[in-house]
N, C-alpha and C positions, 0 to 999 in steps of 0.2 A: 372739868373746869380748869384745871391748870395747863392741858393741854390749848384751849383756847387763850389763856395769860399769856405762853409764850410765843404762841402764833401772832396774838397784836404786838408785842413789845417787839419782836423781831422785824415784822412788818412795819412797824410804826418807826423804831428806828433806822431803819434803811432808808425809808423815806424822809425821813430827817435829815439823814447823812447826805441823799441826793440835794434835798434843797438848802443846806446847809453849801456844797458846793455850789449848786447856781447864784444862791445870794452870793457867795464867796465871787464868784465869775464878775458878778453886777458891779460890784464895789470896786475889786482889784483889778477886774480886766476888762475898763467898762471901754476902750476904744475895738475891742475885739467885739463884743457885746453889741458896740453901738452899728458895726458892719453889717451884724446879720439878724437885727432889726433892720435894718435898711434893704438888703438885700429881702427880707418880708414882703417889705412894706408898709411895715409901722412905723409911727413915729419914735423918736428914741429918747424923747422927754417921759416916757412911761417907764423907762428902765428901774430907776432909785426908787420911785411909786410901787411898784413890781415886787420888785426887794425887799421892801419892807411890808406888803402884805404877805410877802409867804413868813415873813418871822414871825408875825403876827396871826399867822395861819398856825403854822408851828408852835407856840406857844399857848393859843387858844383849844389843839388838839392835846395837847399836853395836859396844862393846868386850870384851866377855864372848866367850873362843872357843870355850865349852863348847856344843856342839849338845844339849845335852839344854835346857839351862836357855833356848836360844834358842827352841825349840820349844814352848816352856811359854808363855815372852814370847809370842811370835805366838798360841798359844792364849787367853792371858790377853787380849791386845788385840780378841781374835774375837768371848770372849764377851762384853765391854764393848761391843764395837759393835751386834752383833748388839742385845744386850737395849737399850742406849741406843736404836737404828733404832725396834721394838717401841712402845719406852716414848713417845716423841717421836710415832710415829703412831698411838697408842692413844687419846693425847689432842686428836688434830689439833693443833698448834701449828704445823707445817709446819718444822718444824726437823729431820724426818726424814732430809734429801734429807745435810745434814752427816754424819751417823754412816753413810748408804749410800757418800759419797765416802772415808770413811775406810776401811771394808770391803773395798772396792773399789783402793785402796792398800795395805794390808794384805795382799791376795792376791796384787799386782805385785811387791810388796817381798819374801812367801815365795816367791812359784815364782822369782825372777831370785836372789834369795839361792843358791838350791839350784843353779841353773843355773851360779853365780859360784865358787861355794865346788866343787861339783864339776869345775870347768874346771880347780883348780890341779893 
């Protein structure tokens, strides 16, 4: 059991720390930001919207003990990465490999979640 504890809190904090830096990107470097939404194909009015669903993602994996609304967070963060991975190797920029390491944390952080929370 505590080898699962440290398996989500390490996963789960990385993943923090990741979108901890992309909000950071959103806010403080939103003409950088706004490029390559463009260079997408998105619009760029979704940026700030964007941003504050992952803190909002983030803090509902964190401290929120409602399992419906956690399950949503991890779904929310899935399809953001997923289409982020997509979008990033659609246009070769080679920035892909970030949103496959978040994904990839993402699935650490739900299966040892489940694994945590059903051990109590």
């Amino acid at each position: 059991m505590k080898t699962n504890k440290i398996i989500y809190y390490i996963s789960t904090g990385l993943l923090t720390l990741l979108m901890l830096f992309s909000v950071s990107m959103y806010f403080f470097n939103n003409a950088e930001i706004q490029a390559a939404f463009t260079s997408f194909g998105y619009p760029t009015y979704i940026i700030y919207p964007l941003a504050i669903a992952k803190i909002l993602g983030l803090i509902t994996i964190w401290f929120v003990s409602n399992k419906s609304l956690k399950e949503w967070a991890y779904a929310g963060f899935f399809f953001n990465f997923v289409l982020a991975f997509f979008a990033h190797y659609m246009i070769s920029d080679g920035e892909h490999m970030g949103a496959l390491l978040a994904i990839v944390l993402l699935f650490v952080s739900y299966i040892f979640s489940k694994k945590v929370n059903n051990g109590k």
